[in-house]
N, CA, C and O atoms as CSV, one atom per row, in Angstrom:
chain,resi,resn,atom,element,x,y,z
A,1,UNK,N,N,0.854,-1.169,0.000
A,1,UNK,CA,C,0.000,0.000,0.000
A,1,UNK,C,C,0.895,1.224,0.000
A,1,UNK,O,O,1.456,1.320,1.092
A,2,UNK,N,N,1.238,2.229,-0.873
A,2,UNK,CA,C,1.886,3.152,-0.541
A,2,UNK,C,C,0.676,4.315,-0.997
A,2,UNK,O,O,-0.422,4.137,-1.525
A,3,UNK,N,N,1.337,5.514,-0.579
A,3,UNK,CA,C,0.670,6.845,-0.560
A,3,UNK,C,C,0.933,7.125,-2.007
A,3,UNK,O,O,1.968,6.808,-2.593
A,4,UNK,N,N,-0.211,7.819,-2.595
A,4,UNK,CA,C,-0.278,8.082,-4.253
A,4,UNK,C,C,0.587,9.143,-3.853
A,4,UNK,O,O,0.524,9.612,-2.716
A,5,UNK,N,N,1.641,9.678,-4.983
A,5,UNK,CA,C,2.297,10.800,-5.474
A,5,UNK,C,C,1.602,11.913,-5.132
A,5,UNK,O,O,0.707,12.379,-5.838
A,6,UNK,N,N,1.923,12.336,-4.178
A,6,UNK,CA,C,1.336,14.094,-3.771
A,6,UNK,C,C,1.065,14.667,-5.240
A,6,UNK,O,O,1.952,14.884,-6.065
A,7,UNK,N,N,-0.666,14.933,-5.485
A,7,UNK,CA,C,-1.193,16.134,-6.201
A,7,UNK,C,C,-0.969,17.307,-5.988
A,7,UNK,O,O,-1.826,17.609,-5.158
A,8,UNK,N,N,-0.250,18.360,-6.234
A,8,UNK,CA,C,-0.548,19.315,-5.439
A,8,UNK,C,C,-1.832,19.647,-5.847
A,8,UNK,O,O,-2.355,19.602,-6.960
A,9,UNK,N,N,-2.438,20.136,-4.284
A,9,UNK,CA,C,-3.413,20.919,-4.581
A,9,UNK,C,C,-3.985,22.049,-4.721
A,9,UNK,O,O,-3.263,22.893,-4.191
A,10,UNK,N,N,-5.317,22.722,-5.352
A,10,UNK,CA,C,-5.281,24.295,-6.099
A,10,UNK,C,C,-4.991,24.734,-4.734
A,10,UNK,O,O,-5.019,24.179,-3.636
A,11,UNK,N,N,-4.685,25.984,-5.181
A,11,UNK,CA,C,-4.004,27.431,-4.468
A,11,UNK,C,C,-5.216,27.644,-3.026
A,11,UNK,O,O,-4.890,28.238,-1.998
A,12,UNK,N,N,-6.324,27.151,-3.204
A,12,UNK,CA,C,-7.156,27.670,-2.084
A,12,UNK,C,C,-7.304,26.534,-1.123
A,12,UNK,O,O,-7.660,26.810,0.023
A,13,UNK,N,N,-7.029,25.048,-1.512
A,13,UNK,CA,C,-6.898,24.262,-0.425
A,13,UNK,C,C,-5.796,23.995,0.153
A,13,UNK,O,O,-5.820,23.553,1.302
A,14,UNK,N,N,-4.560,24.210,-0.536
A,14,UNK,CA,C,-2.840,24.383,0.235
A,14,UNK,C,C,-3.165,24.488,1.603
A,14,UNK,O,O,-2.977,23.489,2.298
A,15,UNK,N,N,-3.652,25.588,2.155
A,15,UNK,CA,C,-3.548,25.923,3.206
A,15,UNK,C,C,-4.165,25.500,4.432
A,15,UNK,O,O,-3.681,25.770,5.531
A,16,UNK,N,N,-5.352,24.761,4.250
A,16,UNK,CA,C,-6.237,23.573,4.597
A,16,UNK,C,C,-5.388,22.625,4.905
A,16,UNK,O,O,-5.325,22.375,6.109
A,17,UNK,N,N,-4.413,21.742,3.896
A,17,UNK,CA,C,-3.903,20.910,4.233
A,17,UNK,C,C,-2.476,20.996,5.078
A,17,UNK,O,O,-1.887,20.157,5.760
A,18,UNK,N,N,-2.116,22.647,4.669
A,18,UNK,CA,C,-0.917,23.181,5.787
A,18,UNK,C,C,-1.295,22.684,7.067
A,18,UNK,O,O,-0.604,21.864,7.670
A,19,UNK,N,N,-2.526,23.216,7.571
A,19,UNK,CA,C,-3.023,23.629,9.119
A,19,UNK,C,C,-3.181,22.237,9.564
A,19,UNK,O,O,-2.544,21.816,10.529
A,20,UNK,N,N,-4.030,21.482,8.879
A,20,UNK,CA,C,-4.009,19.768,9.053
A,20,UNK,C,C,-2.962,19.094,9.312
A,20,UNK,O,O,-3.129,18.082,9.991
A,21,UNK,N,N,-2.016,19.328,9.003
A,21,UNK,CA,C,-0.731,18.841,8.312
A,21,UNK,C,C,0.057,18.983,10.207
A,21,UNK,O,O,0.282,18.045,10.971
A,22,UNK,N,N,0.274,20.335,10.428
A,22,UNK,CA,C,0.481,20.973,11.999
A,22,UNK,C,C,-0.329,21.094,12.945
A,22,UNK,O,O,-0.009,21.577,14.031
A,23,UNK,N,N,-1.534,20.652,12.647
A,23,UNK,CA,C,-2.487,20.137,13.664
A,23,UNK,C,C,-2.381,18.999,14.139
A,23,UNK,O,O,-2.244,18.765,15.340
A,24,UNK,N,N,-2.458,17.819,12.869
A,24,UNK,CA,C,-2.185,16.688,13.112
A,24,UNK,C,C,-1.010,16.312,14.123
A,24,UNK,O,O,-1.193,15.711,15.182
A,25,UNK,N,N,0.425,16.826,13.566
A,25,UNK,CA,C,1.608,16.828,13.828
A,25,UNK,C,C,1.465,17.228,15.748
A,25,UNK,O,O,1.890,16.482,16.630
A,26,UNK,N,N,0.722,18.654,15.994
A,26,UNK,CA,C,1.134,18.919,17.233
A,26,UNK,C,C,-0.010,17.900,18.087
A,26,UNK,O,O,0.281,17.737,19.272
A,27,UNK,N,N,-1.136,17.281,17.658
A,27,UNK,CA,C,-1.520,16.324,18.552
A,27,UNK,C,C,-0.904,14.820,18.433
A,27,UNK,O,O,-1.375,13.979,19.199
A,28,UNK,N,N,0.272,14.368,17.385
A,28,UNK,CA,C,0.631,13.039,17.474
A,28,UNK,C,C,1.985,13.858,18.588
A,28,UNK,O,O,2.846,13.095,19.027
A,29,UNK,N,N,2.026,14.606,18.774
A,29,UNK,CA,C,3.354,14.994,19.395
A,29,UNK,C,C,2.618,15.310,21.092
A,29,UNK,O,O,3.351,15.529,22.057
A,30,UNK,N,N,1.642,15.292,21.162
A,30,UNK,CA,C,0.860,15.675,22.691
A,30,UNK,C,C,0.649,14.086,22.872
A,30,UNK,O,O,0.863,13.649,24.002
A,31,UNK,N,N,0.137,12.925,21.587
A,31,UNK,CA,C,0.126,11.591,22.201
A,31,UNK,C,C,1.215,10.804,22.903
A,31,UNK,O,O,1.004,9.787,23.564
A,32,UNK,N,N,2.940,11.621,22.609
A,32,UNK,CA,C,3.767,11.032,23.273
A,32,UNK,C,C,3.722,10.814,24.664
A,32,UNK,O,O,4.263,9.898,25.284
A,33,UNK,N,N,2.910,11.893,25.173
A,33,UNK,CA,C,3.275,12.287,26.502
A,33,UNK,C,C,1.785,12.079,27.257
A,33,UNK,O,O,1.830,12.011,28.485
A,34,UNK,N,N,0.583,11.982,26.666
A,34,UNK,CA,C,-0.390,11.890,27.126
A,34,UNK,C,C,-0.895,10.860,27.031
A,34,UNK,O,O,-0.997,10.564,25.840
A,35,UNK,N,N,-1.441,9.821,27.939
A,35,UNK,CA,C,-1.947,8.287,28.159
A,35,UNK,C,C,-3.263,8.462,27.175
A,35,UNK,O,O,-3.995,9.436,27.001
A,36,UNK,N,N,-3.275,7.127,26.598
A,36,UNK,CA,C,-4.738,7.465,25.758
A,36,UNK,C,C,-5.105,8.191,24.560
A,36,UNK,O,O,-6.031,7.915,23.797
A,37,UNK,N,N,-4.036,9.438,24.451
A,37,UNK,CA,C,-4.013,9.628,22.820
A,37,UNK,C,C,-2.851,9.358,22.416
A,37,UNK,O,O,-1.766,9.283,22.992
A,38,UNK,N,N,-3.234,9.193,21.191
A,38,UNK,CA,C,-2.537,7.808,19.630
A,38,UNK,C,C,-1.521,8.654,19.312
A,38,UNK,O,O,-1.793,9.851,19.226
A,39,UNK,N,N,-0.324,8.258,19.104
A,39,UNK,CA,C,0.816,9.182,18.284
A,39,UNK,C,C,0.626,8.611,16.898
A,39,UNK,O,O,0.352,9.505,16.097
A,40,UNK,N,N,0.684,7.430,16.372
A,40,UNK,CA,C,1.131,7.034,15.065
A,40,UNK,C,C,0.047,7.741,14.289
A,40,UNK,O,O,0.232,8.633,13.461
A,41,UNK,N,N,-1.248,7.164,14.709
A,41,UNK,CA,C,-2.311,8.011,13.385
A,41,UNK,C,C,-2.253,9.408,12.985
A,41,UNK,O,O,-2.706,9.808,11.913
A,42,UNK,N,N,-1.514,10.381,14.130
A,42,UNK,CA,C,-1.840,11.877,14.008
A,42,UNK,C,C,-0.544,11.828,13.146
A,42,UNK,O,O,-0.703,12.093,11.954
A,43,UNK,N,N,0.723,11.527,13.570
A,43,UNK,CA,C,2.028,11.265,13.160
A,43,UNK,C,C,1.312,10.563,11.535
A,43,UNK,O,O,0.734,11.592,11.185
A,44,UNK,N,N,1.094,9.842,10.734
A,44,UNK,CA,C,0.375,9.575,9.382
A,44,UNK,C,C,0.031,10.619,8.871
A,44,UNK,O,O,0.593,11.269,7.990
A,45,UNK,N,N,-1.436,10.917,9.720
A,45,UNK,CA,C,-2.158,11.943,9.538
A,45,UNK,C,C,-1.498,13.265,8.738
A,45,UNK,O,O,-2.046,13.868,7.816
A,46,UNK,N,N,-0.333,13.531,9.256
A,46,UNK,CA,C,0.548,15.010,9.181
A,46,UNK,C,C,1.408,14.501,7.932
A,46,UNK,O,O,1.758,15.305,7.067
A,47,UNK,N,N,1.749,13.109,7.857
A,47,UNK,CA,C,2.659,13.289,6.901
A,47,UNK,C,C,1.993,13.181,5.265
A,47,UNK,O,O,2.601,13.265,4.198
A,48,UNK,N,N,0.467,12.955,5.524
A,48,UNK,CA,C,-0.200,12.674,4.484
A,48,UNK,C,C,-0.813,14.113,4.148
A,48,UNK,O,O,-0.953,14.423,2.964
A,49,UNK,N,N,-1.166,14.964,5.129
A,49,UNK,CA,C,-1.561,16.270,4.739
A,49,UNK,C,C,-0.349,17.053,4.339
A,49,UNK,O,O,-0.434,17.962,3.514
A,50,UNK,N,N,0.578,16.775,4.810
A,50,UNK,CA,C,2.221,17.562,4.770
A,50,UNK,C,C,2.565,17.486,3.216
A,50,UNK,O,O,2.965,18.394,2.487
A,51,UNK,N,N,2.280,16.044,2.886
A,51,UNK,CA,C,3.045,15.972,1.114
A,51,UNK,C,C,1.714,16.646,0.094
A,51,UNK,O,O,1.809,16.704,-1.132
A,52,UNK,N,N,0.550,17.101,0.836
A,52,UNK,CA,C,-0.228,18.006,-0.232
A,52,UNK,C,C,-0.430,19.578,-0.111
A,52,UNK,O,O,-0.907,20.421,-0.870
A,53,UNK,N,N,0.288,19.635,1.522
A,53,UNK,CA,C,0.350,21.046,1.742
A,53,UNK,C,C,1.619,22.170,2.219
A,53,UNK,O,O,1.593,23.370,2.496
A,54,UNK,N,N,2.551,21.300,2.171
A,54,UNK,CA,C,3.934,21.639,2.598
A,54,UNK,C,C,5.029,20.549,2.421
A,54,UNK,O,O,5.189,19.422,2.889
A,55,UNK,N,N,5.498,21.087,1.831
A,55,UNK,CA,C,6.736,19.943,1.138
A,55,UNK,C,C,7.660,19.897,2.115
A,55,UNK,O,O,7.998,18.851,2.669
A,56,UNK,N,N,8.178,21.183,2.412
A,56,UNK,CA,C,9.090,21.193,4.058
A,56,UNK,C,C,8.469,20.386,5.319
A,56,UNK,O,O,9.137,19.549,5.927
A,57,UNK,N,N,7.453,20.632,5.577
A,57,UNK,CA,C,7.301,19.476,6.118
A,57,UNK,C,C,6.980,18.169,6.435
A,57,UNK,O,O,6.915,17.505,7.470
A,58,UNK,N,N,6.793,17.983,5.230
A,58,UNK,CA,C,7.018,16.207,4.716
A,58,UNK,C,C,8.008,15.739,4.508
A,58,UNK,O,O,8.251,14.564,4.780
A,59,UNK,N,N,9.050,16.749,3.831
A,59,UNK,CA,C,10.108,16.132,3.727
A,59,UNK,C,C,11.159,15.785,5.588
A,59,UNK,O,O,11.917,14.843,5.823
A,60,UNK,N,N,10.713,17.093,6.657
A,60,UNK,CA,C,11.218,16.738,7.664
A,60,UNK,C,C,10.533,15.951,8.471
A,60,UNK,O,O,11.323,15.313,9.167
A,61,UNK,N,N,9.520,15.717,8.685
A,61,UNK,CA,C,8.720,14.407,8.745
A,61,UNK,C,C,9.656,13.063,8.044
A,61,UNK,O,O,10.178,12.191,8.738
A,62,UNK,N,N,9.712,13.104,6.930
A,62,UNK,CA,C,10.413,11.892,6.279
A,62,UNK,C,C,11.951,11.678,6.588
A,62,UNK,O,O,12.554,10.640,6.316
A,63,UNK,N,N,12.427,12.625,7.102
A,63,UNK,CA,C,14.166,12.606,7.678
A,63,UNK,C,C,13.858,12.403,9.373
A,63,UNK,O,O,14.378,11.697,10.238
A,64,UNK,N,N,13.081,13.095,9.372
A,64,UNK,CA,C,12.550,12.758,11.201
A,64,UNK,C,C,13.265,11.081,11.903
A,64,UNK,O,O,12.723,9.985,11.757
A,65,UNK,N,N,14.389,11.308,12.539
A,65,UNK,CA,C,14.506,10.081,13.515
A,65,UNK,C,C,13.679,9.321,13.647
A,65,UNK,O,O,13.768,8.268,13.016
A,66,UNK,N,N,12.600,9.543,14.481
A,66,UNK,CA,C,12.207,8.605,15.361
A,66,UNK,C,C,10.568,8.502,13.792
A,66,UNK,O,O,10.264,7.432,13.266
A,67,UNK,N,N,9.938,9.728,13.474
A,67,UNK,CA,C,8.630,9.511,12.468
A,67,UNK,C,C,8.939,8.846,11.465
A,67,UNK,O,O,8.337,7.807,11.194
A,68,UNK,N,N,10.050,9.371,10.640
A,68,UNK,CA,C,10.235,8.642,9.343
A,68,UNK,C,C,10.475,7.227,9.051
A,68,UNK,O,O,10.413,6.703,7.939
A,69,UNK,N,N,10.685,6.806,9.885
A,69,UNK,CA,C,10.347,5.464,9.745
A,69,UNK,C,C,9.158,4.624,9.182
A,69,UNK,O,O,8.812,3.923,8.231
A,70,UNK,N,N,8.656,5.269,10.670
A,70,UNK,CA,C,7.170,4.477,10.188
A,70,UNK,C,C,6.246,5.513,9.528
A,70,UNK,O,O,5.028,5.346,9.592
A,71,UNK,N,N,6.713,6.457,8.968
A,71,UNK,CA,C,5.854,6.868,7.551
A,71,UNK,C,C,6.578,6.086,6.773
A,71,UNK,O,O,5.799,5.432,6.080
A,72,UNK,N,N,8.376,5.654,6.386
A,72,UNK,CA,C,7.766,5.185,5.154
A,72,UNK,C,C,7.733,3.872,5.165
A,72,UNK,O,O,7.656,3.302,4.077
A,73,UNK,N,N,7.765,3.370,5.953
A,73,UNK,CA,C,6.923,1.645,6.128
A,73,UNK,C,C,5.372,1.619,5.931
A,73,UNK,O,O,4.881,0.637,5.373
A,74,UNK,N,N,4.482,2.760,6.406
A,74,UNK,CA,C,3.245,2.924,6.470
A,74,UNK,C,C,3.088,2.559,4.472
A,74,UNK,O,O,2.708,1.565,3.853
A,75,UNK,N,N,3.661,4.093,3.978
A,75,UNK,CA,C,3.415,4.252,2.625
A,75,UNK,C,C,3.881,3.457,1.847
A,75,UNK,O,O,3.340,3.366,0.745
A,76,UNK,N,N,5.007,2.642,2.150
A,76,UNK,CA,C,5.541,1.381,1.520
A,76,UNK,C,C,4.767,0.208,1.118
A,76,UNK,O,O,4.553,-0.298,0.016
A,77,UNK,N,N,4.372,-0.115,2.407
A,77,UNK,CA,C,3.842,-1.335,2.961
A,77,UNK,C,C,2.213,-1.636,3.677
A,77,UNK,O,O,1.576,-2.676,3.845
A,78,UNK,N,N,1.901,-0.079,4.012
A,78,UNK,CA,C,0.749,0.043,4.357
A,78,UNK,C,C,1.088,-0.985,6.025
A,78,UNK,O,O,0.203,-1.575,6.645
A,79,UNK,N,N,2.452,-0.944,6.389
A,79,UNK,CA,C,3.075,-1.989,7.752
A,79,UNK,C,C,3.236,-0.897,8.715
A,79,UNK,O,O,3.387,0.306,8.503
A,80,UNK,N,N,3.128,-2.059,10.671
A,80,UNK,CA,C,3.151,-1.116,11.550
A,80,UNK,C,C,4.364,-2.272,12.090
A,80,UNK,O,O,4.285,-3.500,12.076
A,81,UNK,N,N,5.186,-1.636,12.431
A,81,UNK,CA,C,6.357,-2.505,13.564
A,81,UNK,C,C,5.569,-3.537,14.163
A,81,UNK,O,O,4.374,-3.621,13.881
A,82,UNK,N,N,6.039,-4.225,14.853
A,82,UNK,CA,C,5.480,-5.552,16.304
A,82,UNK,C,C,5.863,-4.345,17.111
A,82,UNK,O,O,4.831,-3.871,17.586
A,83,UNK,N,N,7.183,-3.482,17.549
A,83,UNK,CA,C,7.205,-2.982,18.765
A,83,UNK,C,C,5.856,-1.955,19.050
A,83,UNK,O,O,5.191,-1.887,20.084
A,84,UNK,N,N,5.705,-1.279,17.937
A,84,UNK,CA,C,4.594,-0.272,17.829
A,84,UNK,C,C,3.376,-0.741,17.993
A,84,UNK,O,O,2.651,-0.178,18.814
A,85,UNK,N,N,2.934,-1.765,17.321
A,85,UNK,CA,C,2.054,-2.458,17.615
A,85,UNK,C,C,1.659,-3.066,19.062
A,85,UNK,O,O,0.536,-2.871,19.527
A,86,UNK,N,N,2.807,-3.938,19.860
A,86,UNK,CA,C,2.526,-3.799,21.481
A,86,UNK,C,C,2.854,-2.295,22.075
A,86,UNK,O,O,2.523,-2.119,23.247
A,87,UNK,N,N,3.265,-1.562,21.611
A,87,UNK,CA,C,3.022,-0.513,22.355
A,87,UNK,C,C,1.369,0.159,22.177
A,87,UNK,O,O,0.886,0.805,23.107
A,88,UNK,N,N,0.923,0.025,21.437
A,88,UNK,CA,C,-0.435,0.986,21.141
A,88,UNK,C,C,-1.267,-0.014,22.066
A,88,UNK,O,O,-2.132,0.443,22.813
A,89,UNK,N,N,-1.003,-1.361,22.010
A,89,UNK,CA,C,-2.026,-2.657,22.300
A,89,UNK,C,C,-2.141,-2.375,24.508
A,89,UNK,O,O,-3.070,-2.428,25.314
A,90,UNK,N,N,-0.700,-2.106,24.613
A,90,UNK,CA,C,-0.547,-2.271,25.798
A,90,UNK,C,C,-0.853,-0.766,26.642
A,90,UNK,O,O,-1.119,-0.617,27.835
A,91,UNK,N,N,-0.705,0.300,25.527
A,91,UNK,CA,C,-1.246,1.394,25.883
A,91,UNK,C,C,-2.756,1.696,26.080
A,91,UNK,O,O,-3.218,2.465,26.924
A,92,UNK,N,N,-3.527,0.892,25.074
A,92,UNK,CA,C,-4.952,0.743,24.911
A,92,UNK,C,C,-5.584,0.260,26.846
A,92,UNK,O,O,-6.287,0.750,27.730
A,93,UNK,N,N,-4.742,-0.980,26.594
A,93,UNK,CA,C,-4.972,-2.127,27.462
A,93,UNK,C,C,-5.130,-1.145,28.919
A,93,UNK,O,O,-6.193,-0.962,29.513
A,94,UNK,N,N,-4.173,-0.741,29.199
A,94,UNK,CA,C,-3.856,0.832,30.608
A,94,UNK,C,C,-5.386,1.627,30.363
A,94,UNK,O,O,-6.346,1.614,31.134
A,95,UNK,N,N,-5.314,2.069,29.509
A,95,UNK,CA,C,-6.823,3.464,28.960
A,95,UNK,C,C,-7.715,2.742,29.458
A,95,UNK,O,O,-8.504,3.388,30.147
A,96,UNK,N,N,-8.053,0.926,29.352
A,96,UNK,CA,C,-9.065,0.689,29.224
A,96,UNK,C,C,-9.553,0.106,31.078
A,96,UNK,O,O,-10.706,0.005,31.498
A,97,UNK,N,N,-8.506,-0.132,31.714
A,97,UNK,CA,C,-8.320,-0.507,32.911
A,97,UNK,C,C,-8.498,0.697,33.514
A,97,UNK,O,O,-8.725,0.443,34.697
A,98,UNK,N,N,-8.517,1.876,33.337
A,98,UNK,CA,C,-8.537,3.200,34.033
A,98,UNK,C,C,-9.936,3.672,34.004
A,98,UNK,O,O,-10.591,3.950,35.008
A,99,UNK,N,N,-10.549,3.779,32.177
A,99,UNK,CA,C,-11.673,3.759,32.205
A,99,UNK,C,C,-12.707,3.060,33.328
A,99,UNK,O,O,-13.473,3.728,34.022
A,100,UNK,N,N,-12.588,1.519,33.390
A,100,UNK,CA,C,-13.427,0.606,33.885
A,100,UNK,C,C,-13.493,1.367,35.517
A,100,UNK,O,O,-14.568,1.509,36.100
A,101,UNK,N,N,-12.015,1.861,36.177
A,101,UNK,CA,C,-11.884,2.519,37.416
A,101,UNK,C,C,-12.969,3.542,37.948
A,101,UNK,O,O,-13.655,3.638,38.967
A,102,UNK,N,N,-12.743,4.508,36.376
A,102,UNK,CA,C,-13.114,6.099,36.849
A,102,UNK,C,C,-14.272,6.365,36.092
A,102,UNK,O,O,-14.890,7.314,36.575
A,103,UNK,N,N,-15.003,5.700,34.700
A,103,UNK,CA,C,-16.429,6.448,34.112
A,103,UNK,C,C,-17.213,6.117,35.590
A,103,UNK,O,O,-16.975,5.524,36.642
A,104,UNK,N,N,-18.364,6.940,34.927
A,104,UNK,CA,C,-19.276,7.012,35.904
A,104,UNK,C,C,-20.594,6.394,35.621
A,104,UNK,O,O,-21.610,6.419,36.316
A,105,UNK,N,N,-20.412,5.896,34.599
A,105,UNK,CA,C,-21.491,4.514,34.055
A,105,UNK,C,C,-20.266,3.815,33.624
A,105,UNK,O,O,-19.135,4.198,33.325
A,106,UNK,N,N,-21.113,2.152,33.715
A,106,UNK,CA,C,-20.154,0.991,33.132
A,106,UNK,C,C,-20.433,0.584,31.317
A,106,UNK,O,O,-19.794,-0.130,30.544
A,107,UNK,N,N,-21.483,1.287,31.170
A,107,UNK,CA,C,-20.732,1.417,29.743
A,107,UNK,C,C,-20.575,2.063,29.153
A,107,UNK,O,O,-20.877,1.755,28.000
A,108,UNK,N,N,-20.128,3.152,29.310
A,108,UNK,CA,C,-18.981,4.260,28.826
A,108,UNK,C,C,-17.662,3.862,28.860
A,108,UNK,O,O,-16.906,4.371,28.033
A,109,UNK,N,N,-17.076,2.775,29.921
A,109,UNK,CA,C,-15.939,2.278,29.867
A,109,UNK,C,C,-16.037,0.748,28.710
A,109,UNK,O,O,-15.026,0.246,28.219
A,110,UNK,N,N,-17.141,0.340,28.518
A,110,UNK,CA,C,-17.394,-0.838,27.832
A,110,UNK,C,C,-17.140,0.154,26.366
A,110,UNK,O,O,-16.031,-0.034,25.865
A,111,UNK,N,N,-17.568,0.644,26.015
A,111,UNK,CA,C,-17.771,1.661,24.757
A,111,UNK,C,C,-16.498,1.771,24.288
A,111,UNK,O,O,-16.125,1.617,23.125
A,112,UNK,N,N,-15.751,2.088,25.392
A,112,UNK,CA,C,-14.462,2.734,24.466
A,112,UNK,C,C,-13.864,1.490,24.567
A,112,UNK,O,O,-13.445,1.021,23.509
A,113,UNK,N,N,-13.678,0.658,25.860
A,113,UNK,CA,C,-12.973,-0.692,25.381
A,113,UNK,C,C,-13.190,-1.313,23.944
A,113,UNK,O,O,-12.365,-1.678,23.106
A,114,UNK,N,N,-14.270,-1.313,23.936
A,114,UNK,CA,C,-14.546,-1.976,22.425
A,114,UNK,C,C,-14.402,-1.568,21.413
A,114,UNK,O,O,-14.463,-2.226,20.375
A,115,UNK,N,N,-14.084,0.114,21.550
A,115,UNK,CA,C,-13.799,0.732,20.271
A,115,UNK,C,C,-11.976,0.305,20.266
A,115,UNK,O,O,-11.251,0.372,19.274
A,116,UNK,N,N,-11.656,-0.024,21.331
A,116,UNK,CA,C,-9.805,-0.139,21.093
A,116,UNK,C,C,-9.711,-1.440,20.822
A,116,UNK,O,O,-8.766,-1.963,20.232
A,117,UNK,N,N,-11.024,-2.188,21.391
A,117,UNK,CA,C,-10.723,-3.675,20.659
A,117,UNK,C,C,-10.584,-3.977,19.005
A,117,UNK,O,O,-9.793,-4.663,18.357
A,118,UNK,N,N,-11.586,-3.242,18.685
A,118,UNK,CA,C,-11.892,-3.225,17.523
A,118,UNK,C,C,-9.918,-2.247,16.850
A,118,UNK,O,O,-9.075,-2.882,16.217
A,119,UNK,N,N,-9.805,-1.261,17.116
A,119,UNK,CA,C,-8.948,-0.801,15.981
A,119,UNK,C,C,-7.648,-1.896,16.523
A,119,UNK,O,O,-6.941,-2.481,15.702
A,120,UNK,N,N,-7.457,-2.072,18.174
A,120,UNK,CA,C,-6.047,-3.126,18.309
A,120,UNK,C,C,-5.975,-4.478,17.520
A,120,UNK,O,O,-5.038,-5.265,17.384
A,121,UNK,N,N,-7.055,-4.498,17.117
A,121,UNK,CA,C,-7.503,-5.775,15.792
A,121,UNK,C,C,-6.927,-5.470,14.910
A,121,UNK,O,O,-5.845,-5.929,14.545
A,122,UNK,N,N,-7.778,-4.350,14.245
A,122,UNK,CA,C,-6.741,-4.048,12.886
A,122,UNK,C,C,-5.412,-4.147,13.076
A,122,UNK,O,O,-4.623,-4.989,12.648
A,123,UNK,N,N,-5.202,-2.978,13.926
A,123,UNK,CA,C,-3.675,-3.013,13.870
A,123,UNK,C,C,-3.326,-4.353,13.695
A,123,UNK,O,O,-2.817,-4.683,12.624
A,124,UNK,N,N,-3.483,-5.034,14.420
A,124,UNK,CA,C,-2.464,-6.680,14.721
A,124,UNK,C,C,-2.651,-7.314,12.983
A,124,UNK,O,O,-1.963,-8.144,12.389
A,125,UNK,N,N,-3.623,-6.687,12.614
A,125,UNK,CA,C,-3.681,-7.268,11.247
A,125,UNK,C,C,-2.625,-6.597,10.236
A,125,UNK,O,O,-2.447,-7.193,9.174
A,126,UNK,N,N,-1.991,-5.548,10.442
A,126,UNK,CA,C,-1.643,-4.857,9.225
A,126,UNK,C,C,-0.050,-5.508,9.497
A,126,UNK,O,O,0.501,-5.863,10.540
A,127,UNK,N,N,0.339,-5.495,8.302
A,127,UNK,CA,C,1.415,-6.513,7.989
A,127,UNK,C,C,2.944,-5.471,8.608
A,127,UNK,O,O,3.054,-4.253,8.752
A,128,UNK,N,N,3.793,-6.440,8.817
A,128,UNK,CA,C,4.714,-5.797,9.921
A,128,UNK,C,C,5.757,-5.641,8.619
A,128,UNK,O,O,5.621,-6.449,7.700
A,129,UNK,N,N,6.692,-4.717,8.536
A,129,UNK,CA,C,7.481,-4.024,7.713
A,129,UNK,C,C,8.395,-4.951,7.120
A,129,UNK,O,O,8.725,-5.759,7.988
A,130,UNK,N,N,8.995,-5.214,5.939
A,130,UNK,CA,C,10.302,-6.323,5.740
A,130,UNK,C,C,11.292,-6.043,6.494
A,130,UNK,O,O,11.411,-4.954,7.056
A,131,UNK,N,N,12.240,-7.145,6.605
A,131,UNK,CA,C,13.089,-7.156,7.323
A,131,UNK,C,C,14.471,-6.023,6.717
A,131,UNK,O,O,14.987,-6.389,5.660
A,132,UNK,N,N,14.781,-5.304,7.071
A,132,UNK,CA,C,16.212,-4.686,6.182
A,132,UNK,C,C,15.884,-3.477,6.374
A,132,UNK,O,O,16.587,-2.569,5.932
């Protein structure tokens, strides 16, 4: 699965996909540090709005240490690591044990468990990157 060749797009949505692009970016960068929100999807998210609305920052996205990686395994391969993968699974797993603690109905914590069941599924499904 890779990402189609950035279109650019007309002159009046550029900037749409700028703001997306650094929106995305500053909430996969708040998921590092905050229990419960996702880094990789916002981290995607930015690099997929980035190559239609800013080339600078797709391209530093794509040199990025620790992001570029798994953008271009994502766009390669449409692949998520095994480490990334138990990390989101085991991060879920925490959210969902906290939930069950602190909602104030029991299924509001059932709700979201099942919504992380459901995407920690996918994930485990999407094929893990080649070796090299």
């Amino acid at each position: 699965m890779t990402d189609p060749a950035p279109v650019p797009p007309p002159s009046r949505l550029r900037w749409a996909w700028w703001l997306l692009a650094w929106l995305s970016l500053g909430l996969g960068l708040l998921g590092v540090v905050l229990p419960g929100l996702p880094t990789v999807p916002f981290i995607l998210l930015s690099a997929y709005a980035a190559a239609r609305g800013s080339q600078r920052l797709h391209r530093w996205l794509l040199a990025h240490r620790q992001f570029g990686p798994m953008i271009r395994d994502w766009q390669r391969h449409g692949a998520v690591s095994r480490r990334a993968k138990w990390f989101a699974v085991t991060t879920m797993a925490a959210c969902a044990v906290v939930m069950f603690l602190t909602a104030p109905l029991p299924w509001m914590a059932m709700l979201g468990s099942a919504i992380m069941l459901v995407v920690g599924t996918w994930l485990w499904h999407r094929p893990e990157p080649p070796p090299g």
